[in-house]
N, C-alpha and C positions, 0 to 999 in steps of 0.2 A: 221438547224443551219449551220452558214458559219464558217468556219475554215480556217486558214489562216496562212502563214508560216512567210506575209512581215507584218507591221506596218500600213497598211493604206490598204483601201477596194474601189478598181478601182471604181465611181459610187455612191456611196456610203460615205453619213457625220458620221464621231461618230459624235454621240448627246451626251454617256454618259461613261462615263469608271468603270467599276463594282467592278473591283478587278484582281488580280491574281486566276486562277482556275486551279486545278491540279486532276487528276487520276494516282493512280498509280496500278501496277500488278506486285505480286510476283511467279516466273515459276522455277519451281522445274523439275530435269530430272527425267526422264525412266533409271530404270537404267539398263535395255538393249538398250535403246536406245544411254546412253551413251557407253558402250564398243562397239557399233557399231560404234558410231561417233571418239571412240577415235582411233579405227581400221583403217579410215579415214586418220589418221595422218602419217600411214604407208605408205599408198597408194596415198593419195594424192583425193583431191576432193572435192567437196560442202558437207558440214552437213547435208543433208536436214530434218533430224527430229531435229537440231536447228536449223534449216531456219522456221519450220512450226513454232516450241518453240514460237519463236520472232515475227513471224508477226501474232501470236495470241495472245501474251503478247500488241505488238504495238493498237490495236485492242479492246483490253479488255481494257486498262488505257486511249485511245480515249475516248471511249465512256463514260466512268468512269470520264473525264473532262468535257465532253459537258454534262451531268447531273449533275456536279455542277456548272457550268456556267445558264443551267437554271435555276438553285435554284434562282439567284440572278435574274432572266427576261433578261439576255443576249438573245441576239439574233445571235450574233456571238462571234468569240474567233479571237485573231489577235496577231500575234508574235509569235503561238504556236510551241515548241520545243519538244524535247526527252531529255531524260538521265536517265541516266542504271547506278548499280551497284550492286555487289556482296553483299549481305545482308548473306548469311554464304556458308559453303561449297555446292556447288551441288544447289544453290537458285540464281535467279537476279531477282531485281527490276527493270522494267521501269516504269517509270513515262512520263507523259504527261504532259505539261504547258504553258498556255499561258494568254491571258489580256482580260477576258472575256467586254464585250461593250456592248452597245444598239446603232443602227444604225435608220439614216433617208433617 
């Protein structure tokens, strides 16, 4: 499956446009891992167990879109975005989305 950040596929006709297709992922902390990261703020420096948080969240609702895009027989996805938010304390959603297609 092609995935794709612009509107149009270098090479490549849409033939067909499928729908909007979305994955999303809810990532709850460690909560040792949070007082480590919030120790961080003292100090100063990268997250990194919310750097892994998020590019495993990014990842999980990827994938979670391109299996609903082949629900519909896309063959690729085009326009595809992020967007995150706080769904309650200590929780974020990201989501995945973009213009699932059939290409020729």
């Amino acid at each position: 499956m092609m995935v794709t950040t612009i509107e149009n596929m270098p090479g490549r006709e849409i033939k067909e446009v499928l729908g909007v297709v979305f994955g999303s992922c809810v990532q709850t902390k460690h909560i040792g891992k949070d007082i480590r990261a919030g120790l961080r703020t003292v100090v100063g420096g990268e997250a990194t167990a919310y750097t892994e948080l998020m590019e495993e969240a990014r990842r999980t609702a990827m994938q979670r879109m391109i299996k609903d895009a082949e629900k519909l027989g896309a063959d690729a996805v085009i326009g595809m975005r992020y967007a995150t938010a706080q769904t309650m304390h200590g929780a974020a959603e990201l989501i995945a989305f973009g213009t699932a297609v059939r290409t020729c």
